[in-house]
N, C-alpha and C positions, 0 to 999 in steps of 0.2 A: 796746261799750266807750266811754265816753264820756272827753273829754278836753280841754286847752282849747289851743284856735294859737292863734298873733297871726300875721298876715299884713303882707306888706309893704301900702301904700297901693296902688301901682299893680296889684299884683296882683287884693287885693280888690275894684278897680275893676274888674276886668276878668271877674271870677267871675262878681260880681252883674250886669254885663250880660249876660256868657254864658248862666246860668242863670236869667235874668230869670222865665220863665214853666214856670220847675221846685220842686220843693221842693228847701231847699238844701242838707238833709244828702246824701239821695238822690246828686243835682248833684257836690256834694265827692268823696263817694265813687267815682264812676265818672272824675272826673279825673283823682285819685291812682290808681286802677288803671291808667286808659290812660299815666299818666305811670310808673307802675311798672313795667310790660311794657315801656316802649320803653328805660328804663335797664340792663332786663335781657336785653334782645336786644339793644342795643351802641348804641341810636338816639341817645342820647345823649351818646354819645363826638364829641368834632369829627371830620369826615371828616382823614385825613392828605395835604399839602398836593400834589399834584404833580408830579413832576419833568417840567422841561422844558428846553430848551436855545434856546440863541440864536444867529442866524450870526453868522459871522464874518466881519468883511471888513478884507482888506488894503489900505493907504493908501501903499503902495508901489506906485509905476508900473513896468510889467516892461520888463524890459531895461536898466534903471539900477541902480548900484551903490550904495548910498546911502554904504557905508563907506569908500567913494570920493572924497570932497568932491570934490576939484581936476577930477577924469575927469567928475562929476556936471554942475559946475559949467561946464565947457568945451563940452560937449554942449548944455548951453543956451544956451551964447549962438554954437553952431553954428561952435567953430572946431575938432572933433571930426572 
């Protein structure tokens, strides 16, 4: 079948060195197939992203009350 693309720039840069010392129908064709197989076994889909968690850390010192002010506050300056 014959037929006509336009390719982007960077792409057709990248064929004709790929295929440098191929013929280029040949060349195209066997692209488009390996690019066809991988969109239709899923290879082409973005992988889905992760999940993952973070620790947690508490910025509360133990044994203080922070809802405390006055108790908090007297504890530090050691008349507690």
């Amino acid at each position: 079948m014959r037929t006509t693309v336009t390719f982007d720039q960077d792409i057709y840069v990248q064929l004709k060195r790929l295929g440098a010392n191929q013929d280029f129908k040949p060349f195209i064709n066997r692209v488009l197939r390996l690019g066809l197989d991988a969109l239709e076994q899923g290879l082409g889909k973005p992988s889905p992203e992760k999940a993952f968690s973070l620790p947690s850390f508490s910025c509360k010192p133990r044994g203080f009350d922070v809802d405390n002010v006055h108790r908090l506050l007297d504890d530090l300056d050691g008349a507690g």
